[in-house]
C-alpha positions as CSV (number, residue, x, y, z in Angstrom):
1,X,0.0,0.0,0.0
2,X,1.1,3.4,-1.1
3,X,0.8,4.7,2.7
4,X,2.7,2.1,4.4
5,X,5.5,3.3,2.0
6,X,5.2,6.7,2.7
7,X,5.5,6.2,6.1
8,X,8.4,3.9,5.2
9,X,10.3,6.5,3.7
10,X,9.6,8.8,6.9
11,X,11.0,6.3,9.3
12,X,14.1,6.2,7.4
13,X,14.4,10.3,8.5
14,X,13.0,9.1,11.9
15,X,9.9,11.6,10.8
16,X,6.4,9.8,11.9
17,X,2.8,10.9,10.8
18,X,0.2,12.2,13.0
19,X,-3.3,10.3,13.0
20,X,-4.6,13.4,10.8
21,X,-2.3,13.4,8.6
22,X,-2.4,9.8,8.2
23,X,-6.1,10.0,7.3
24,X,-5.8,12.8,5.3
25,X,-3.3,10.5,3.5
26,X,-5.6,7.7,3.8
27,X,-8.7,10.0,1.9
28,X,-6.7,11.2,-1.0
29,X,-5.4,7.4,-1.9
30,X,-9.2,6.5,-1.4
31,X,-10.4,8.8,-3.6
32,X,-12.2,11.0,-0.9
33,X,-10.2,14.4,-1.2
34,X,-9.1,15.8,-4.0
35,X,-5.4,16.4,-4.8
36,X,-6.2,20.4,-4.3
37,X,-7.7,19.3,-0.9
38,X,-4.4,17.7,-0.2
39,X,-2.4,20.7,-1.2
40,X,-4.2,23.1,1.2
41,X,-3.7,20.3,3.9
42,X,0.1,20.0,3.7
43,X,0.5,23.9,3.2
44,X,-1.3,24.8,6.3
45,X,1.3,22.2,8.5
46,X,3.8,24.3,6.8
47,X,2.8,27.4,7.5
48,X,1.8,26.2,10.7
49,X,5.5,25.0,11.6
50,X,7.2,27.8,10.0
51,X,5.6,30.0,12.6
């Protein structure tokens, strides 16, 4: 599965998901959000950190 590599590829940075933004993950794969939908996820946990 296309998430458990992801996740994968973190652990190799010792970098782990949160339970959102596994889900949010999880949707897009499935189909339920849009790629756009993703976008605005991961750009609000970056401007989030950068703060």
């Amino acid at each position: 599965m296309i998430l458990d590599e992801i996740k994968a590829s973190l652990a190799i940075e010792n970098l782990r998901l949160t339970s959102q933004e596994e889900q949010v993950l999880s949707d897009y794969i499935e189909g339920r959000i849009s790629f756009d939908e993703l976008r605005q996820f991961v750009a609000g946990l970056l401007k989030s950190k950068a703060a």
